[in-house]
CHARMM-style PDB file with segment names, atoms N, HN, CA, C and O in Angstrom:
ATOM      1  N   UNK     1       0.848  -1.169   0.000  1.00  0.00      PROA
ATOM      2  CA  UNK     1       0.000   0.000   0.000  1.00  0.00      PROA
ATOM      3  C   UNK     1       0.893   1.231   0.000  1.00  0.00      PROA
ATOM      4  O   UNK     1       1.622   1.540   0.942  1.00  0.00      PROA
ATOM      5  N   UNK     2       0.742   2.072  -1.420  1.00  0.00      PROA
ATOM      6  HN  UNK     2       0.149   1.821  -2.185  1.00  0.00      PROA
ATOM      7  CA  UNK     2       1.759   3.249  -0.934  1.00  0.00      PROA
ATOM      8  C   UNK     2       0.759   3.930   0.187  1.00  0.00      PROA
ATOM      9  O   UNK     2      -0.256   3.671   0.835  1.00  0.00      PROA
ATOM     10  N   UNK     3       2.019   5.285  -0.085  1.00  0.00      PROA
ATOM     11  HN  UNK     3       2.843   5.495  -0.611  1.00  0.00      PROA
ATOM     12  CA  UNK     3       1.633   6.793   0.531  1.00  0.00      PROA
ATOM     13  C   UNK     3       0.079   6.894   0.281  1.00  0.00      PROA
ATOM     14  O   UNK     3      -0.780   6.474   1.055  1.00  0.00      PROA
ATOM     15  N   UNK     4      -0.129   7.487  -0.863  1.00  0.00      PROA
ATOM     16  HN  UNK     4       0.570   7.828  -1.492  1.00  0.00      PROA
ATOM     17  CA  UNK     4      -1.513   8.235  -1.031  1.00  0.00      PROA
ATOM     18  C   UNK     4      -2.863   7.038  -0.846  1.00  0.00      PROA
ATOM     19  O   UNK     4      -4.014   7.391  -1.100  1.00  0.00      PROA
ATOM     20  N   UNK     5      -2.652   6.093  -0.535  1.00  0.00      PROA
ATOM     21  HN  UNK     5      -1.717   5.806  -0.329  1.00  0.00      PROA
ATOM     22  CA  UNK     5      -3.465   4.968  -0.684  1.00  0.00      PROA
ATOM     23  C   UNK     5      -3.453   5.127   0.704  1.00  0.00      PROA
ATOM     24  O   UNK     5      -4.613   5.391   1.020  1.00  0.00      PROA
ATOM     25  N   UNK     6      -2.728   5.103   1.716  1.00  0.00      PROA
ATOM     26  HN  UNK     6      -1.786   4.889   1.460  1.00  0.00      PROA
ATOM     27  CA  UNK     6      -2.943   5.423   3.398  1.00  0.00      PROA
ATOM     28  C   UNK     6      -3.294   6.536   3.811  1.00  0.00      PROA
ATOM     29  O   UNK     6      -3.883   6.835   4.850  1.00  0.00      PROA
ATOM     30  N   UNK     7      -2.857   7.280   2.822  1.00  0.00      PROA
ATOM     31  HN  UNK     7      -2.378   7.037   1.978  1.00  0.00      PROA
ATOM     32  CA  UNK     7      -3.457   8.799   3.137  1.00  0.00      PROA
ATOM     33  C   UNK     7      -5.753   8.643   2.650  1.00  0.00      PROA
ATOM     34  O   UNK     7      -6.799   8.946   3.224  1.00  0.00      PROA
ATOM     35  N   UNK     8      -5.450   8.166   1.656  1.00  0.00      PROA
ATOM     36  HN  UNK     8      -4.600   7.919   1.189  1.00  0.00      PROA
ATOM     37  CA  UNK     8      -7.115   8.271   1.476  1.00  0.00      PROA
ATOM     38  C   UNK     8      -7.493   7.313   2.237  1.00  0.00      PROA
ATOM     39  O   UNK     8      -8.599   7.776   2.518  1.00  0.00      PROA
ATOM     40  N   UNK     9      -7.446   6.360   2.781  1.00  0.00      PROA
ATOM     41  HN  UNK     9      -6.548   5.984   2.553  1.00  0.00      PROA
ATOM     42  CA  UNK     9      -7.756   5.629   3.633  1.00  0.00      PROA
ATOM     43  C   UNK     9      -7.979   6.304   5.069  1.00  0.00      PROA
ATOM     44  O   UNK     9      -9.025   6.147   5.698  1.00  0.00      PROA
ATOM     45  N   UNK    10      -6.925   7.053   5.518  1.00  0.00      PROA
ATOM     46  HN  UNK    10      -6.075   7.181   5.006  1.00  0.00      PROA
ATOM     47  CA  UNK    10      -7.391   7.876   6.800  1.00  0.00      PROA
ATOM     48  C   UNK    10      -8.479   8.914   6.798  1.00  0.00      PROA
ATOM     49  O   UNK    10      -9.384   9.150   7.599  1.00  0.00      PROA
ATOM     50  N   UNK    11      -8.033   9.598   5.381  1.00  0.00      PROA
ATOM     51  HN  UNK    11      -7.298   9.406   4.730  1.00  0.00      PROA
ATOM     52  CA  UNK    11      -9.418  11.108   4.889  1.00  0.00      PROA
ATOM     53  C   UNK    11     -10.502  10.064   4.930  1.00  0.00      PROA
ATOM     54  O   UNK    11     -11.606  10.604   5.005  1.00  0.00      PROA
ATOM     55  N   UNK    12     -10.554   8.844   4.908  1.00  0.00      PROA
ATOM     56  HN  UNK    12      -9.658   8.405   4.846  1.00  0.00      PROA
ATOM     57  CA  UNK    12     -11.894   7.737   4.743  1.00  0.00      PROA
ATOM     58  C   UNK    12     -12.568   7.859   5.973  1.00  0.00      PROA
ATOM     59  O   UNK    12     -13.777   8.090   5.994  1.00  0.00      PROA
ATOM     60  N   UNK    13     -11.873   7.721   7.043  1.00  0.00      PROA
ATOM     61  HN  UNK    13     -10.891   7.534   7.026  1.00  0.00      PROA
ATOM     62  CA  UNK    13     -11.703   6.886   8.162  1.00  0.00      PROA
ATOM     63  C   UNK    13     -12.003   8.212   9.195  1.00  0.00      PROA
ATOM     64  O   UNK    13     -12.388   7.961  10.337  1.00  0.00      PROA
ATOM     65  N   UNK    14     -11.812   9.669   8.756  1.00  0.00      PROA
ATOM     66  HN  UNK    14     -11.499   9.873   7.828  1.00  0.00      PROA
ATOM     67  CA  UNK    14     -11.623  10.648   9.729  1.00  0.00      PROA
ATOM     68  C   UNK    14     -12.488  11.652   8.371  1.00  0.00      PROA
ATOM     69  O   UNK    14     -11.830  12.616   7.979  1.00  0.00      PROA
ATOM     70  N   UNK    15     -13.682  11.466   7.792  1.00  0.00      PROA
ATOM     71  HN  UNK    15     -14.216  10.683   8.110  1.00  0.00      PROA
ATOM     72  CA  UNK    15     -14.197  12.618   6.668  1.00  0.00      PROA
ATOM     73  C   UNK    15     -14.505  13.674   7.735  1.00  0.00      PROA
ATOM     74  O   UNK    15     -13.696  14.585   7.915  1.00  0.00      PROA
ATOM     75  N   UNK    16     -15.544  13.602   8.395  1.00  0.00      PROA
ATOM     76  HN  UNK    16     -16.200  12.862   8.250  1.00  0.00      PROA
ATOM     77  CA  UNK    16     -15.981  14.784   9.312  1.00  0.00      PROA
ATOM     78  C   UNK    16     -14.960  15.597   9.844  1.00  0.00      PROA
ATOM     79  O   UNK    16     -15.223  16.794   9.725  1.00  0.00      PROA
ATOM     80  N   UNK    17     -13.415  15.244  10.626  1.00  0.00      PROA
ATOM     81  HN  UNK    17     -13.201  14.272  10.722  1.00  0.00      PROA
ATOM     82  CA  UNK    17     -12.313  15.827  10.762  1.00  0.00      PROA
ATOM     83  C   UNK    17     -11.760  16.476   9.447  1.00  0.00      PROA
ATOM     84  O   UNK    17     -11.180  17.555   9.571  1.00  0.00      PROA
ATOM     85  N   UNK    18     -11.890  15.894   8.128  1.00  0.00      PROA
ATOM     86  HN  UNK    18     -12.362  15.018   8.027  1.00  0.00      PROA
ATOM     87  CA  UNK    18     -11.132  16.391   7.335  1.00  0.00      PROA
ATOM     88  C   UNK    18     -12.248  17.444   6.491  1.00  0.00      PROA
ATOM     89  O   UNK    18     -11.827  18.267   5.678  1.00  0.00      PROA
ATOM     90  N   UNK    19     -13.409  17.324   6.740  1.00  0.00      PROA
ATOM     91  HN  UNK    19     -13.751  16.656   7.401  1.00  0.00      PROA
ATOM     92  CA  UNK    19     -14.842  18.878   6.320  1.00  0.00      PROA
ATOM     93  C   UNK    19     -14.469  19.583   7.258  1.00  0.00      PROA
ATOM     94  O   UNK    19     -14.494  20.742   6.845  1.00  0.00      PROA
ATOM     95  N   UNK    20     -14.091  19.551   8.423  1.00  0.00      PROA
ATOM     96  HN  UNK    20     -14.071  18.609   8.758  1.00  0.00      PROA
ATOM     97  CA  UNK    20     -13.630  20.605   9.124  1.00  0.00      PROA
ATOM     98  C   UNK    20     -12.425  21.560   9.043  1.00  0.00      PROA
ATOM     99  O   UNK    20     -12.277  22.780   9.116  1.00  0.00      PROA
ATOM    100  N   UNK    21     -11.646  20.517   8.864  1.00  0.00      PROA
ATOM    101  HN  UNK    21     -11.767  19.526   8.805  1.00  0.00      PROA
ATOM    102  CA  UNK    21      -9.938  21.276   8.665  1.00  0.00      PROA
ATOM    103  C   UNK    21     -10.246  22.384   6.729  1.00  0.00      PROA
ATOM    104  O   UNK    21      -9.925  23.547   6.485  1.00  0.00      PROA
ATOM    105  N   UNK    22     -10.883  21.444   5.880  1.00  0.00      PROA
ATOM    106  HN  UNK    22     -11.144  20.499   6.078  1.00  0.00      PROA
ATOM    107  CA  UNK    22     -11.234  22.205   4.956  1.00  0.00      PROA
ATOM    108  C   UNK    22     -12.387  23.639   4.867  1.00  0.00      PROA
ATOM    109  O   UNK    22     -12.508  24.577   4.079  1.00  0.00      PROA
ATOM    110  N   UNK    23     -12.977  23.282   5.895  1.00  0.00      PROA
ATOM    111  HN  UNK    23     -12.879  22.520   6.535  1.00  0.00      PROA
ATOM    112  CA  UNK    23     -14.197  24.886   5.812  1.00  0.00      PROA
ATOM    113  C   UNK    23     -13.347  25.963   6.802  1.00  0.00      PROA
ATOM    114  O   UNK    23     -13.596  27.165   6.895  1.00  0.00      PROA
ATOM    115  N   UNK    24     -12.564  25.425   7.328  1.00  0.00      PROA
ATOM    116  HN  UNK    24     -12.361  24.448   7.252  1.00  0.00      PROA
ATOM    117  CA  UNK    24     -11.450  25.788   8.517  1.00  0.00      PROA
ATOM    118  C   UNK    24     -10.887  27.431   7.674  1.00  0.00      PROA
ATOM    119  O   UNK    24     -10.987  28.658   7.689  1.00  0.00      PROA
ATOM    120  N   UNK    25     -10.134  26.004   6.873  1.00  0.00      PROA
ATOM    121  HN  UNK    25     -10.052  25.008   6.861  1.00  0.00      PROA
ATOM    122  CA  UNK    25      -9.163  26.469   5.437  1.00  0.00      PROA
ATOM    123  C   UNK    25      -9.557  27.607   4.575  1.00  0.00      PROA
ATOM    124  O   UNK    25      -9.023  28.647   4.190  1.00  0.00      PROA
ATOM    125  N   UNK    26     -10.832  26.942   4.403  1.00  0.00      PROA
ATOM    126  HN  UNK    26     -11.266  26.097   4.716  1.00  0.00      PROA
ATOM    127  CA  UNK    26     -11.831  28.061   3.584  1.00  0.00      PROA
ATOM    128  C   UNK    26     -11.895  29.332   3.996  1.00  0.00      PROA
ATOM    129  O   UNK    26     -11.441  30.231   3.289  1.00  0.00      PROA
ATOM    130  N   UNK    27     -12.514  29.594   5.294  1.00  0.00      PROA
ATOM    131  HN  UNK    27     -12.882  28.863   5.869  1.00  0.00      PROA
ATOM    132  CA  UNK    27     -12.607  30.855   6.076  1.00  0.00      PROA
ATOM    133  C   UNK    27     -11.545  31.227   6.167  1.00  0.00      PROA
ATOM    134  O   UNK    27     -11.367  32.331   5.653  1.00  0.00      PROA
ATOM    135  N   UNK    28     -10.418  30.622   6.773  1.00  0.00      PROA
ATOM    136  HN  UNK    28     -10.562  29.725   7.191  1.00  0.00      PROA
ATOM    137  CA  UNK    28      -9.137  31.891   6.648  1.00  0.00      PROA
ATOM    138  C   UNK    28      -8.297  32.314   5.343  1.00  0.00      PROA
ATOM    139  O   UNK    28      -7.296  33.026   5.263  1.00  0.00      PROA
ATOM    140  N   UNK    29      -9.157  31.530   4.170  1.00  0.00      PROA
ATOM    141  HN  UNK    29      -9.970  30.952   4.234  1.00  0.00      PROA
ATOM    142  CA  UNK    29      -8.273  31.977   2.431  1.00  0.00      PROA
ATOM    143  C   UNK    29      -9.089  32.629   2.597  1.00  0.00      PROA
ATOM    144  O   UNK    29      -8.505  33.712   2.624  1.00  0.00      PROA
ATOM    145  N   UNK    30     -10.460  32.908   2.799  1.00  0.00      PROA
ATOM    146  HN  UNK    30     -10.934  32.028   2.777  1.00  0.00      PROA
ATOM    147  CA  UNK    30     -11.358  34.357   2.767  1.00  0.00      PROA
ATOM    148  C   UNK    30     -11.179  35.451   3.850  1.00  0.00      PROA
ATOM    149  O   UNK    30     -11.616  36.584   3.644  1.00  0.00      PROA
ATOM    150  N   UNK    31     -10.780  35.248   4.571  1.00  0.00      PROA
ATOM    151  HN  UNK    31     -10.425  34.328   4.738  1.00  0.00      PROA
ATOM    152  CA  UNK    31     -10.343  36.192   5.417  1.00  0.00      PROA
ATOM    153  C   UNK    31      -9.205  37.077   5.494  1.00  0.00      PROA
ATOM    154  O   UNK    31      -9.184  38.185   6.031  1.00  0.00      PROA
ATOM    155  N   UNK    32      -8.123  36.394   4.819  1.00  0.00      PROA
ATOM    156  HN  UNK    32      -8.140  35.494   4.383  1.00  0.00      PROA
ATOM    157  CA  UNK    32      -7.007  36.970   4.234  1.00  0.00      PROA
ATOM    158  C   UNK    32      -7.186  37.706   3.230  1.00  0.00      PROA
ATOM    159  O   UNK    32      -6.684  38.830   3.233  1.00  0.00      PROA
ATOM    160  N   UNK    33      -8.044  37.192   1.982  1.00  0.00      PROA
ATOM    161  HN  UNK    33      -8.451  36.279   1.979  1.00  0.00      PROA
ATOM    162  CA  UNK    33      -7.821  38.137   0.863  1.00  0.00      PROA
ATOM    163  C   UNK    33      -9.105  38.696   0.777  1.00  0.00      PROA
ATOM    164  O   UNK    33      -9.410  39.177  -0.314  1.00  0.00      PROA
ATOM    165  N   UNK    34     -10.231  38.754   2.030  1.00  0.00      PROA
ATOM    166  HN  UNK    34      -9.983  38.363   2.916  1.00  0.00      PROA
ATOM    167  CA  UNK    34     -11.304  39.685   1.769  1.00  0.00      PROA
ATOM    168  C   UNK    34     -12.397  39.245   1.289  1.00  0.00      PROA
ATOM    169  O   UNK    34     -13.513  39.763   1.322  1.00  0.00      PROA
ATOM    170  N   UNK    35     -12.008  38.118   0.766  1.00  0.00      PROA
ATOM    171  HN  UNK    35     -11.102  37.697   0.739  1.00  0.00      PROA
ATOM    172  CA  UNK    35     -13.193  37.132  -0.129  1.00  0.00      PROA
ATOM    173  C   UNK    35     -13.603  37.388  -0.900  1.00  0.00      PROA
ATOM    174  O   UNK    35     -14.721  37.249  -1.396  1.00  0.00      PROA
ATOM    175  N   UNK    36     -12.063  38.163  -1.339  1.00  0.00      PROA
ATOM    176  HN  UNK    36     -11.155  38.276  -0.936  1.00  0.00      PROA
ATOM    177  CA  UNK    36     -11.763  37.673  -3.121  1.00  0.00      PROA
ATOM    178  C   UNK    36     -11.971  36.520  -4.232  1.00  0.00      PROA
ATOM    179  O   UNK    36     -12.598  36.635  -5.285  1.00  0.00      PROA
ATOM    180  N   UNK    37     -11.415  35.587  -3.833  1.00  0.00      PROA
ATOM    181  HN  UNK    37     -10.906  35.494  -2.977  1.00  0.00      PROA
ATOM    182  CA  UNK    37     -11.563  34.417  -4.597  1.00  0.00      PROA
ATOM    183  C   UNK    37     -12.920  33.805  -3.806  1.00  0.00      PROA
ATOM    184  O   UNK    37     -13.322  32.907  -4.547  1.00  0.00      PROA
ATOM    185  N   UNK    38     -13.607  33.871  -2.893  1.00  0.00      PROA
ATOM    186  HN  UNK    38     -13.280  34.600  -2.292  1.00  0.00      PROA
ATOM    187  CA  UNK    38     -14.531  33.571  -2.084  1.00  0.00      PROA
ATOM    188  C   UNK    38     -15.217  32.261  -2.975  1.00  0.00      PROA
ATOM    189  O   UNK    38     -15.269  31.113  -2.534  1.00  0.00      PROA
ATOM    190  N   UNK    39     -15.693  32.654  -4.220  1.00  0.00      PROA
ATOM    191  HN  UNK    39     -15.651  33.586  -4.579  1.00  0.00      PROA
ATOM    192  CA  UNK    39     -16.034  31.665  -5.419  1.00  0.00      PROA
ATOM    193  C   UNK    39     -15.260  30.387  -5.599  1.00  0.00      PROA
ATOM    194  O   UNK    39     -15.783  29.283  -5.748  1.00  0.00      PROA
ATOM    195  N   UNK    40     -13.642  30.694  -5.566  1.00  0.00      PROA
ATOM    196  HN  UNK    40     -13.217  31.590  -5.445  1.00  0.00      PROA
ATOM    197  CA  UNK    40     -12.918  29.842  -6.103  1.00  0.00      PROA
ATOM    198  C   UNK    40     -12.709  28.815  -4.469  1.00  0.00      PROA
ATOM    199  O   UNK    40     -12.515  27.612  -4.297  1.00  0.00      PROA
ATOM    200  N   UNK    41     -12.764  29.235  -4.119  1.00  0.00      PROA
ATOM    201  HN  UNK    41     -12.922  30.212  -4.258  1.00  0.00      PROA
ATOM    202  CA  UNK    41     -12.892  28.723  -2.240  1.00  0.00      PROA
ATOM    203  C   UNK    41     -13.787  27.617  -2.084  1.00  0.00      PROA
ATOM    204  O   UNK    41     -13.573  26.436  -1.810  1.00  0.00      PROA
ATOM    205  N   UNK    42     -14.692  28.170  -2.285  1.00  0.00      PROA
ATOM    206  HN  UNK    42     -14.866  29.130  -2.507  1.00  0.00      PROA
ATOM    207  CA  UNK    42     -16.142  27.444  -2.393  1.00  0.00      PROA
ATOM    208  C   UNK    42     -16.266  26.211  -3.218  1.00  0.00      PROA
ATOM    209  O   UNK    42     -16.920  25.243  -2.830  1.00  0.00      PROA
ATOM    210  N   UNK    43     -15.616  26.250  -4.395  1.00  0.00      PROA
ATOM    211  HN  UNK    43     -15.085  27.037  -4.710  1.00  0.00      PROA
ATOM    212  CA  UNK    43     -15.783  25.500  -5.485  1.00  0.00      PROA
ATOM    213  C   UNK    43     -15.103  24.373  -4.997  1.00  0.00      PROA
ATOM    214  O   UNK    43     -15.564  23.247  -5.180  1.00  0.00      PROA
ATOM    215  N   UNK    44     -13.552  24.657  -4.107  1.00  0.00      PROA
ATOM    216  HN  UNK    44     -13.178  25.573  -3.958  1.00  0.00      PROA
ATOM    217  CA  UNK    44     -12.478  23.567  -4.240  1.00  0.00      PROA
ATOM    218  C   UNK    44     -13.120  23.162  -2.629  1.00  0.00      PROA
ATOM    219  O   UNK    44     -12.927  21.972  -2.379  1.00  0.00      PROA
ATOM    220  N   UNK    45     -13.650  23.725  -1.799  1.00  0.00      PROA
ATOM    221  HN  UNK    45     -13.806  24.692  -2.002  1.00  0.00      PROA
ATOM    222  CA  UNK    45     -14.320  23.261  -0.721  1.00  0.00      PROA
ATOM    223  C   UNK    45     -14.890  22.216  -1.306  1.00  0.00      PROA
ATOM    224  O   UNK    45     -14.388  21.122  -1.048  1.00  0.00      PROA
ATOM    225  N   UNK    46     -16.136  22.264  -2.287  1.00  0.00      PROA
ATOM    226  HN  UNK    46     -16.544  23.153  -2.496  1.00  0.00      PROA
ATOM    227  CA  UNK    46     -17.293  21.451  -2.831  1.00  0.00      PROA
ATOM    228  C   UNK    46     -16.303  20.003  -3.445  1.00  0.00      PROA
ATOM    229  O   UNK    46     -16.676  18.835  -3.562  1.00  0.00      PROA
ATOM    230  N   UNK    47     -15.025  20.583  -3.740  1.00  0.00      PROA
ATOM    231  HN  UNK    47     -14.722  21.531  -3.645  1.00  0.00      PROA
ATOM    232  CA  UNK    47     -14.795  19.283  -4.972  1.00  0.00      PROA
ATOM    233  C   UNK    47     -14.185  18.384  -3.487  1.00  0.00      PROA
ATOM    234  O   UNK    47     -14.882  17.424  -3.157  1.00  0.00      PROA
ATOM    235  N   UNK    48     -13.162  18.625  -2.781  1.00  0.00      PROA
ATOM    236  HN  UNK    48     -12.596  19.404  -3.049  1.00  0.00      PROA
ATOM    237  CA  UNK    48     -12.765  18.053  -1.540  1.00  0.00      PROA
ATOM    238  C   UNK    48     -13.646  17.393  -1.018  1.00  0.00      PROA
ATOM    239  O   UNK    48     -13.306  16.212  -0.945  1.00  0.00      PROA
ATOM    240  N   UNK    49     -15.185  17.701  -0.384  1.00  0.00      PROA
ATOM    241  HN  UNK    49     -15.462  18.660  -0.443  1.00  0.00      PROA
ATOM    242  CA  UNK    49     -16.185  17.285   0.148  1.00  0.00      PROA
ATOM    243  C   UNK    49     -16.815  16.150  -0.647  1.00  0.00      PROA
ATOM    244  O   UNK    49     -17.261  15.114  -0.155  1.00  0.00      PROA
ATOM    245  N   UNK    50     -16.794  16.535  -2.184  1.00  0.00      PROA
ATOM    246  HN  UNK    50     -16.432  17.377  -2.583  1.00  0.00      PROA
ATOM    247  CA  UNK    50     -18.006  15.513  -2.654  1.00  0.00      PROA
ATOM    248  C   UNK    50     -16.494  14.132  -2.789  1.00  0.00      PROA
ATOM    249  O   UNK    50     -16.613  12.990  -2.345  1.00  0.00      PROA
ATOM    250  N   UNK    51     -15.460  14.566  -3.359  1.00  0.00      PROA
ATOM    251  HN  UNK    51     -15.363  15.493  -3.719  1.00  0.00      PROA
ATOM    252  CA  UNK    51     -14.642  13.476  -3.377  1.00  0.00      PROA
ATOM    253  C   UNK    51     -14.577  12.677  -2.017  1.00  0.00      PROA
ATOM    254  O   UNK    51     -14.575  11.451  -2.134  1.00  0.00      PROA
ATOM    255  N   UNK    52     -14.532  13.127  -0.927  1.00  0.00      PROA
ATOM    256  HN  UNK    52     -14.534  14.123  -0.832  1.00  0.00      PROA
ATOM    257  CA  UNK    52     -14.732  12.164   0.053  1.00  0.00      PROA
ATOM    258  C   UNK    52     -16.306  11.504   0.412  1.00  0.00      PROA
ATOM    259  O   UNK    52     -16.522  10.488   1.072  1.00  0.00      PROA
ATOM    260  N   UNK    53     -17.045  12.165  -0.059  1.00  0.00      PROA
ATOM    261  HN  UNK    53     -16.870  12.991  -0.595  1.00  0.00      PROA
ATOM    262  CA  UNK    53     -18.200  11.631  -0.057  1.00  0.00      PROA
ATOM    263  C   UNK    53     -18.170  10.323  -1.065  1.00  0.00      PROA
ATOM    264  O   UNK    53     -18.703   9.221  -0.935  1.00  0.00      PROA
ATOM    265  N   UNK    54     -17.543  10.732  -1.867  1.00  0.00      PROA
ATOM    266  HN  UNK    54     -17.110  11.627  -1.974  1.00  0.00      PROA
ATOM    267  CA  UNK    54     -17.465   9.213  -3.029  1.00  0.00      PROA
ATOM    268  C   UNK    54     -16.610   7.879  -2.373  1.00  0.00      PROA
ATOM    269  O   UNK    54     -16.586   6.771  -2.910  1.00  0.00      PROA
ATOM    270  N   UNK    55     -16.103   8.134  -1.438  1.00  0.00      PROA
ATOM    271  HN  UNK    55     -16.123   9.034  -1.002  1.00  0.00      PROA
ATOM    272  CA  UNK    55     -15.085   6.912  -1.484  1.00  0.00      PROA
ATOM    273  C   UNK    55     -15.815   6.142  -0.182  1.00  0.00      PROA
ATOM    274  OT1 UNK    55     -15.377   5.065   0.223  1.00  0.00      PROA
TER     275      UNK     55
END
């Protein structure tokens, strides 16, 4: 089993910890730049979330 195969296995194993650390993430890239990219934030929030929702 490599690396990234233990790594998605834990994001498996810990999703609710890892929607957190990401909306976490989210709020302070918007908070820094004002919520500028606020859109682009959102989007890569959504793709992170639904990809762990898939596995």
């Amino acid at each position: 089993m490599g690396f990234l195969d233990k790594a998605k296995d834990l994001a498996e194993q810990h999703a609710d910890k890892v929607e957190a650390a990401v909306d976490k993430a989210g709020d302070l890239i918007d908070d820094k730049t004002d919520g500028k990219y606020a859109d682009k934030v959102d989007q890569a929030q959504n793709f992170v979330k639904d990809k762990l929702q898939e596995s």
